[in-house]
C-alpha positions as CSV (number, residue, x, y, z in Angstrom):
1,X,8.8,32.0,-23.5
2,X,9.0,28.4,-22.6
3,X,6.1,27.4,-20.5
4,X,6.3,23.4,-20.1
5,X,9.0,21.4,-19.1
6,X,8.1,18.1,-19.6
7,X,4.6,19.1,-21.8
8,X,3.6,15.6,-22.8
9,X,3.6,14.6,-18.4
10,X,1.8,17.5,-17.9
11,X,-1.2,17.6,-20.2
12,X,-1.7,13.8,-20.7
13,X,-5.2,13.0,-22.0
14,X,-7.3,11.4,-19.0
15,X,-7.5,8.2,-20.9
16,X,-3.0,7.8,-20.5
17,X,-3.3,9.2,-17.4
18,X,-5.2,7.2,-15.6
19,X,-3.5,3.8,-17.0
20,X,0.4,5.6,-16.5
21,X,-1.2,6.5,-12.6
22,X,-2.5,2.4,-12.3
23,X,0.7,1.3,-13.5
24,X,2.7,3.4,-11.3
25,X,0.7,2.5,-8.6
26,X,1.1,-1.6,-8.7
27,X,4.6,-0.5,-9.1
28,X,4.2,1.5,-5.6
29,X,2.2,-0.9,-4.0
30,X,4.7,-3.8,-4.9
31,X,7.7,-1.5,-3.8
32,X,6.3,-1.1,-0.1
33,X,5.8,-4.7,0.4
34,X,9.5,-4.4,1.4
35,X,8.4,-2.3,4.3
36,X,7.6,-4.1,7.3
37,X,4.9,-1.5,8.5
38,X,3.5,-2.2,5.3
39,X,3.0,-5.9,5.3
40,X,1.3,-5.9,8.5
41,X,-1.1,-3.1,7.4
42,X,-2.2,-4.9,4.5
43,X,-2.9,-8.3,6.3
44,X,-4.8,-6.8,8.9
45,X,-6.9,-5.2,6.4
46,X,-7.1,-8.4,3.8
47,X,-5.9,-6.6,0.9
48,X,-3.3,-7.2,-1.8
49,X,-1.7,-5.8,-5.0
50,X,-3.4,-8.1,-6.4
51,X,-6.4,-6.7,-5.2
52,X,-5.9,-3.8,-7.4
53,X,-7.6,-4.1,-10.6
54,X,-8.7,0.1,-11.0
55,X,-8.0,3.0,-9.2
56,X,-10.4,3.1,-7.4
57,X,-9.4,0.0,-5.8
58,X,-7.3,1.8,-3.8
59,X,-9.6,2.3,-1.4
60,X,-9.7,-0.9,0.0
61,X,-6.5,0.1,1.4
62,X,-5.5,1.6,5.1
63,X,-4.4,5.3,5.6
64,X,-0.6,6.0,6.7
65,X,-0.5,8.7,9.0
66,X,2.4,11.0,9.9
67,X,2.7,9.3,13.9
68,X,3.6,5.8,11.3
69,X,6.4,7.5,10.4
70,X,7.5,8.7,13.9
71,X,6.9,5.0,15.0
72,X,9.3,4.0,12.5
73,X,12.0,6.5,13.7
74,X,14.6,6.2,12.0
75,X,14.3,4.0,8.8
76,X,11.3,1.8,9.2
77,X,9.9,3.0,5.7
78,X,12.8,2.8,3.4
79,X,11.9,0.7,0.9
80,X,15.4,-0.5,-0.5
81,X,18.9,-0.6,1.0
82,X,21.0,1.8,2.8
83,X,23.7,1.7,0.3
84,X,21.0,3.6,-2.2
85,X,20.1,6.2,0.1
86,X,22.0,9.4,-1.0
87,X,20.4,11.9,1.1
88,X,18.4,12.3,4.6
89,X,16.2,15.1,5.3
90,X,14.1,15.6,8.3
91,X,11.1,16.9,9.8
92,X,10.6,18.4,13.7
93,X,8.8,15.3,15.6
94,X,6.5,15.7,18.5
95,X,7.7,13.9,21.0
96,X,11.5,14.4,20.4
97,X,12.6,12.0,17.4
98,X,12.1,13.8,14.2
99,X,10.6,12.1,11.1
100,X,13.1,11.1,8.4
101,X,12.7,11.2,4.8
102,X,14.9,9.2,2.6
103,X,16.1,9.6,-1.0
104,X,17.8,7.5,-3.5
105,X,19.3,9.5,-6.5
106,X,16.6,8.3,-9.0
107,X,14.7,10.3,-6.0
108,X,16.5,13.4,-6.0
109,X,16.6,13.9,-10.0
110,X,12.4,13.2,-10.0
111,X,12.1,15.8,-7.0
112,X,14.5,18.5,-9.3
113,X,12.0,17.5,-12.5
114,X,9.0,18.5,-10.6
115,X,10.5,21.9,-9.2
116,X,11.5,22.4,-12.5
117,X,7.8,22.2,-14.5
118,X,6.6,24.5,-11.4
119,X,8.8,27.0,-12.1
120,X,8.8,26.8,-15.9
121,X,5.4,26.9,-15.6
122,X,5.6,30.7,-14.5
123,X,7.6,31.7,-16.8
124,X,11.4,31.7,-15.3
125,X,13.9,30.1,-17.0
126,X,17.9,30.1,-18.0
127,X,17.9,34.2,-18.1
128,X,16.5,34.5,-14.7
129,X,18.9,35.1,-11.6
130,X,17.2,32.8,-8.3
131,X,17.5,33.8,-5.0
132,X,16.8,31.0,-2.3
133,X,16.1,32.5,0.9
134,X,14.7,29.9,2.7
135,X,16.3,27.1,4.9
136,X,19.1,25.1,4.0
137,X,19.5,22.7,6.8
138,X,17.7,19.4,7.8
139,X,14.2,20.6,6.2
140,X,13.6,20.0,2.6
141,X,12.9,23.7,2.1
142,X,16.5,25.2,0.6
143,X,17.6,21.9,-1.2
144,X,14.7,20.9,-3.2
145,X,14.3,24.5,-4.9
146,X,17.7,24.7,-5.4
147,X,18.0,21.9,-7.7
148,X,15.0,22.4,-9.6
149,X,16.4,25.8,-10.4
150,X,19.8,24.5,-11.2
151,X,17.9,22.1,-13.6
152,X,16.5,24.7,-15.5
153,X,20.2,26.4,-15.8
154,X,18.8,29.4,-13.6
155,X,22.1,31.5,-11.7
156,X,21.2,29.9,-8.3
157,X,22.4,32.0,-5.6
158,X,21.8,30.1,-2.5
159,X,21.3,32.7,0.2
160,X,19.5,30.7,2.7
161,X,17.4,32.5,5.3
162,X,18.2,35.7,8.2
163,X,21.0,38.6,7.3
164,X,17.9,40.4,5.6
165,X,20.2,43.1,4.9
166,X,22.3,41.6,3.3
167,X,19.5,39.7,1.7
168,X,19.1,43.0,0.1
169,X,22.5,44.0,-1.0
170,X,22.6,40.3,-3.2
171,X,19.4,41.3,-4.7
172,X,20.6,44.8,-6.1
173,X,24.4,43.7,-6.9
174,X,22.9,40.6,-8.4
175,X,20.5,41.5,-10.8
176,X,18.1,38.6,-9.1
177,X,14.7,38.2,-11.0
178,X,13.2,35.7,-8.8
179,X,13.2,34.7,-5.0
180,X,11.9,31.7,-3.0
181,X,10.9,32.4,1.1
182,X,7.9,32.4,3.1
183,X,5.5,34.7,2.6
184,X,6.1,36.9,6.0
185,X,9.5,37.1,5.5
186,X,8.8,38.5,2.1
187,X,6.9,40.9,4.0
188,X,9.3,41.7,6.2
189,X,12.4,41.9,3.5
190,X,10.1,44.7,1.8
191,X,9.9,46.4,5.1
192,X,13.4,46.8,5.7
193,X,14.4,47.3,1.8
194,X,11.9,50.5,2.3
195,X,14.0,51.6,5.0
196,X,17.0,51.1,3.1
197,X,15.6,53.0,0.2
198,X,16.2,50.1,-2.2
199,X,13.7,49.9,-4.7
200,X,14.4,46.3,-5.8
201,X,13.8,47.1,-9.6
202,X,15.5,43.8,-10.9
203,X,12.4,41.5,-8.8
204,X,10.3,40.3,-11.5
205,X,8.8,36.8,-9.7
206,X,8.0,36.0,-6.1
207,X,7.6,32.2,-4.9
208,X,6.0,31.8,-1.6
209,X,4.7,29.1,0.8
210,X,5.7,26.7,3.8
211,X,3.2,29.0,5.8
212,X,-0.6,29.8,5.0
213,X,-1.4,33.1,3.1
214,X,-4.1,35.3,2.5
215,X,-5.3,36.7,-1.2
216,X,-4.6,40.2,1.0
217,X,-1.3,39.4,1.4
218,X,-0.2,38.6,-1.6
219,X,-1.9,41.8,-3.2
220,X,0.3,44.1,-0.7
221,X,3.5,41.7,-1.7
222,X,3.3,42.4,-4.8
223,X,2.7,46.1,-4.5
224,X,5.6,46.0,-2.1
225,X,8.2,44.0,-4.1
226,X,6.8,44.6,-7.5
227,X,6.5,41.1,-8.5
228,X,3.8,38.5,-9.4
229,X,3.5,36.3,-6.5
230,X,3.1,32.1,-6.6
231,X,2.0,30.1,-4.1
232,X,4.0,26.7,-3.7
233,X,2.9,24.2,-1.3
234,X,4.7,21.0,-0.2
235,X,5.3,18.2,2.6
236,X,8.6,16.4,3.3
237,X,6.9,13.2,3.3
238,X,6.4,13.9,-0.7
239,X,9.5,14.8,-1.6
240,X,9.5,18.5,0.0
241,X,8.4,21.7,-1.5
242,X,6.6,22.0,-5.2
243,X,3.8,19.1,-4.8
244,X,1.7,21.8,-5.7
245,X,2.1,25.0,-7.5
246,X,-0.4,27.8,-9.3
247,X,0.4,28.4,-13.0
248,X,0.0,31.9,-14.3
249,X,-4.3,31.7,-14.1
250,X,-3.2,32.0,-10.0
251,X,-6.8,29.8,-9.8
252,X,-5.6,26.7,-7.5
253,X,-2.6,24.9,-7.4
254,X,-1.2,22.3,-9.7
255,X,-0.7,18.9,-8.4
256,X,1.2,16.7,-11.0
257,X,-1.4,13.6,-11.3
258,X,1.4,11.4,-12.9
259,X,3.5,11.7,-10.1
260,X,0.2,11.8,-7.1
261,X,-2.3,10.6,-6.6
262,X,-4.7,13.0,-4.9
263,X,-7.7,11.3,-3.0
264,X,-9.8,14.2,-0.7
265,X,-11.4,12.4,2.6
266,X,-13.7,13.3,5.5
267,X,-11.2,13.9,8.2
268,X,-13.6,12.2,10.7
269,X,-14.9,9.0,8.7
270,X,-12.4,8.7,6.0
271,X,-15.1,8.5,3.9
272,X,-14.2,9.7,-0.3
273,X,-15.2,12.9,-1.2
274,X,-16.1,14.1,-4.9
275,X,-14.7,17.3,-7.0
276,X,-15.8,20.5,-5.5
277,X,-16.5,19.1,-1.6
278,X,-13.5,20.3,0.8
279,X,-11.6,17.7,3.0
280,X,-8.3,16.1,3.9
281,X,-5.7,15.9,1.1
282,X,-4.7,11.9,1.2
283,X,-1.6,11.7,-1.3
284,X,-0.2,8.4,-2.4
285,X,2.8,9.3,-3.8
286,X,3.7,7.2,-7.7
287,X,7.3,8.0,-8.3
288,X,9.0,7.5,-5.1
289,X,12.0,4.9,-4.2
290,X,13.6,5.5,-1.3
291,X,10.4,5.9,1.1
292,X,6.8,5.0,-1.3
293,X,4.2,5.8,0.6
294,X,0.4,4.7,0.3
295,X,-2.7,7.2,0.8
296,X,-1.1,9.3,3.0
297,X,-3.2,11.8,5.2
298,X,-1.7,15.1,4.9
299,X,-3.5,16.8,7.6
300,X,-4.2,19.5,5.0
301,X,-8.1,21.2,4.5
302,X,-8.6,21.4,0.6
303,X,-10.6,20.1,-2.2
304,X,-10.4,19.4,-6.2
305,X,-12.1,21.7,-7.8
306,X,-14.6,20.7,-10.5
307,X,-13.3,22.6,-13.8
308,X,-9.9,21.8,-15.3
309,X,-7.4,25.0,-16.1
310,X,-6.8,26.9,-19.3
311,X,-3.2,25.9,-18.9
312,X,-4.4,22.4,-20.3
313,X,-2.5,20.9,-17.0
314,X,-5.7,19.2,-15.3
315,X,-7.3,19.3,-12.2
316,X,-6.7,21.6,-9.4
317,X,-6.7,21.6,-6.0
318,X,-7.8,25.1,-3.9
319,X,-5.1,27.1,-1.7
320,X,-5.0,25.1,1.5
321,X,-7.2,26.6,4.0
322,X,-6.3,25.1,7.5
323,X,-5.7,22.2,9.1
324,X,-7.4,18.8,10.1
325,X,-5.4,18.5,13.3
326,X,-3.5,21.0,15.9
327,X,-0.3,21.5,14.2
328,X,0.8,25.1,13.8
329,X,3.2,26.8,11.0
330,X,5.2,29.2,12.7
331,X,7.4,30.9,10.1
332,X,7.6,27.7,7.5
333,X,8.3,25.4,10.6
334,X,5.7,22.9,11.7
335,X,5.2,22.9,15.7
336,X,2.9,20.1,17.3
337,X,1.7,21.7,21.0
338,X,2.6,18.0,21.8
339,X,7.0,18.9,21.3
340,X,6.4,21.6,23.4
341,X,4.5,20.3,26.2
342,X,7.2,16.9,25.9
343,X,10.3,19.5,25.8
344,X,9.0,21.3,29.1
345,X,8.3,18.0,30.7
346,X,11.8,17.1,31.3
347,X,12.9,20.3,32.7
348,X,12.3,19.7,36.3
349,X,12.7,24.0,37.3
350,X,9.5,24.6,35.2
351,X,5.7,22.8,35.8
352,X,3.8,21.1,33.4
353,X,1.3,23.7,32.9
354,X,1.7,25.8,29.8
355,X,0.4,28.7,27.1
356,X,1.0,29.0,23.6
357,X,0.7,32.6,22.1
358,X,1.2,33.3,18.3
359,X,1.5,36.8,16.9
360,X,2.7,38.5,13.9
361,X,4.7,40.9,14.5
362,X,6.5,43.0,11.7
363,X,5.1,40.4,9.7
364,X,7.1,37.4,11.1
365,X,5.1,34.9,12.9
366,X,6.6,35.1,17.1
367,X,5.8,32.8,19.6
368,X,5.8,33.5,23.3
369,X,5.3,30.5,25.7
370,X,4.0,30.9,29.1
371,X,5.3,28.3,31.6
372,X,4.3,28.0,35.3
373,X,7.4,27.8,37.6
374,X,8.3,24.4,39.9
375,X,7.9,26.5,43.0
376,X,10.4,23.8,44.5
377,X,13.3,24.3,42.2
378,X,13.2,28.0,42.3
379,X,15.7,29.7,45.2
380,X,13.6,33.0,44.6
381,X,17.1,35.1,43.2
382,X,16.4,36.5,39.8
383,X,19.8,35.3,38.8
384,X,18.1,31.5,39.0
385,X,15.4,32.9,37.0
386,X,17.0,34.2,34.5
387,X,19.1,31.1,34.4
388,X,15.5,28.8,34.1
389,X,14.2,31.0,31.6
390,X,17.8,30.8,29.2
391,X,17.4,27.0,29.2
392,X,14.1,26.9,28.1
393,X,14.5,29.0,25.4
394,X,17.4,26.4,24.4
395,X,15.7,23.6,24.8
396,X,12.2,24.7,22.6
397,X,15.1,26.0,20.0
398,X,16.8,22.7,20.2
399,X,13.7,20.6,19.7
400,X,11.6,22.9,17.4
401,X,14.7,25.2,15.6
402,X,12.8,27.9,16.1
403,X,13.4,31.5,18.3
404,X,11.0,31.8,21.4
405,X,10.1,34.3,23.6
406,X,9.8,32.6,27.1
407,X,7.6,33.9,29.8
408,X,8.0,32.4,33.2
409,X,4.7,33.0,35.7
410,X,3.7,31.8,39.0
411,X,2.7,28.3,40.3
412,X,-1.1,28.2,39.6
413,X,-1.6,31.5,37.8
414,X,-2.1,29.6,34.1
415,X,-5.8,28.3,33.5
416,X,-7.3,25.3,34.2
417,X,-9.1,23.1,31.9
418,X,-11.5,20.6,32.8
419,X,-12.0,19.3,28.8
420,X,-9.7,19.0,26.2
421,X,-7.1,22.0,27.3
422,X,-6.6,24.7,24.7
423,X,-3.2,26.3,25.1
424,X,-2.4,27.8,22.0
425,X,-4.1,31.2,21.5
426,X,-3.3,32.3,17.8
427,X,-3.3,35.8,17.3
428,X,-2.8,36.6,13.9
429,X,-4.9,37.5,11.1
430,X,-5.1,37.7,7.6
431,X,-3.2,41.2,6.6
């Protein structure tokens, strides 16, 4: 069974590596030069390329957060030409515009390259039958699987997500070995296949992630499914899905060092961390064309952990463990409490005073928002309010693409706060 896909990248002595990442990374700092936002940033701090002399140089260097790139809305940080942009994805923004994420075809065939040593990694290969159940539209979920799969020569069978059913059906008639969604969906595909009475005997390999999972969960997913489960982790901003990926040890997740370079900070100072001390992931990104980026803050809690792997692949970084800001996964889709407090805002019927309520239900991740009523735009009938309540639900799924339940109350009945306000109350926990 073929276990690397490009073995000399992936277990590179420390000695290549680090001169292949310095290289790469003049190459990247050169490339955003290009980039306006860039320029500026590196004058106001004093620095230059040729500032950059080791590594750890790269310190020296200011942060890009993820509001840069809404500031930039829509193609402030391309780094070369239109005409070599092949493909657009997007992420939900939190104040309306989305951020976009560019990619030239040199892009697009690195991204498939990556996908492809995560999942030969684990052991799936040409015989295997792939089933994509994940998104297929502006996010980089669907697409960036899909043709890391299609690299390898797997039967690709792009089923995208909802229709769980019928999910099911493709799964049996199919033969499929391996699928790709988030982990709560998995859990809620093995619900239904029980009341089907499908045993799913062909399931050999389950890849999960856009959402945070517990050790728990992916112990009753694989009694459920009868597969060994993998958890993938990923951000647009670095190509999409498969930054990070566990090998068969199932002890941390691979980040490929050739193509990232993986710096952990204090979220408050921004001070360095060392091996084994958890943090911000910062990412500065060595192979990218269409949108380099330099030390990017993640917003993601995790560390590197001290001991290398017996898959000979290097360092590690631990399962993510939360977040360093207020940003919520509700079923593989990021939500800032920001988009929805701006999308109820400029609808004049409802107030500006809002909860946030996350639940798992089933196993999916729901979301119920609370709104407090403009006493002054409501004529009392329940026909307006059902009319009030239908436009907020499109609106939230307009701006977020994502199903909400919608709760209208009374003027003055949601709580006060005289600090920072908390309205989100999440309710789930670890299963």
């Amino acid at each position: 069974m073929r276990m690397f896909w490009d073995k000399k990248m992936e277990t590179l002595n420390p000695a290549d590596l680090h001169a292949l990442q310095l290289k790469r990374l003049k190459k990247t700092l050169h490339s955003v030069e290009s980039v306006e936002f860039y320029r500026k940033q590196f004058d106001n701090a004093g620095v230059a390329v040729s500032d950059v002399k080791t590594l750890d140089d790269l310190q020296k260097f200011p942060f890009t957060k993820k509001q840069d790139l809404r500031d930039g809305y829509p193609f402030g940080f391309f780094a070369v030409p239109m005409r070599k942009i092949v493909r657009i994805h997007t992420t939900s923004g939190t104040t309306g515009k989305p951020t976009v994420v560019g990619y030239t075809r040199k892009d697009l065939d690195t991204w498939a390259n990556l996908i492809a040593r995560n999942m030969t990694m684990i052991g799936i290969g040409q015989d295997d039958v792939f089933q994509n159940m994940v998104n297929y539209g502006m996010f980089t979920g669907g697409l960036g699987f899909h043709y890391g799969a299609e690299k390898i020569g797997m039967t690709v069978i792009p089923s995208a997500t909802g229709n769980t059913r019928r999910q099911i059906e493709m799964i049996r008639d199919f033969g499929v070995t391996t699928i790709h969604c988030t982990p709560s969906y998995a859990m809620h595909l093995s619900e239904v296949a029980e009341e089907m009475g499908e045993t799913l005997e062909s399931l050999k390999t389950g890849i999960f992630g856009a959402e945070p999972w517990s050790d728990n969960m992916r112990h009753t997913l694989e009694n459920r499914l009868g597969v060994t489960a993998y958890d993938s982790y990923g951000i647009s901003e670095l190509f999409g899905p498969g930054v990070a990926f566990e090998c068969p040890e199932r002890d941390g997740l691979h980040i490929w060092h050739d193509s990232y370079l993986v710096e952990i900070i204090n979220p408050k100072t921004g001070e360095r961390l060392s091996d084994g001390e958890r943090g911000e992931l910062v990412v500065t990104p060595l192979v990218k064309e269409a949108m380099p980026l330099i030390r990017y803050r993640t917003g993601d809690v995790t560390m590197l952990m001290e001991d290398g792997c017996l898959c000979g692949r290097g360092k590690k970084l631990t399962r993510i463990s939360g977040r360093s800001d207020d940003m919520l996964i509700i079923r593989g889709i990021n939500v800032f409490p920001s988009q929805i407090e701006h999308v109820l805002l400029r609808i004049p019927e409802v107030g500006n005073q809002f909860m946030v309520y996350i639940d798992k239900i089933n196993h999916l991740d729901e979301m119920t928002v609370e709104v407090e009523i403009n006493r002054s735009h409501f004529s009392g009938e329940l026909a307006d309010l059902a009319r009030i309540q239908k436009k907020v639900v499109k609106e939230l799924h307009d701006t977020l693409e994502l199903r909400t339940t919608v709760k209208l109350v009374e003027p003055g009945s949601l709580p006060r706060f005289e600090g920072k306000a908390k309205r989100v109350i999440d309710r789930r926990g670890d299963i």
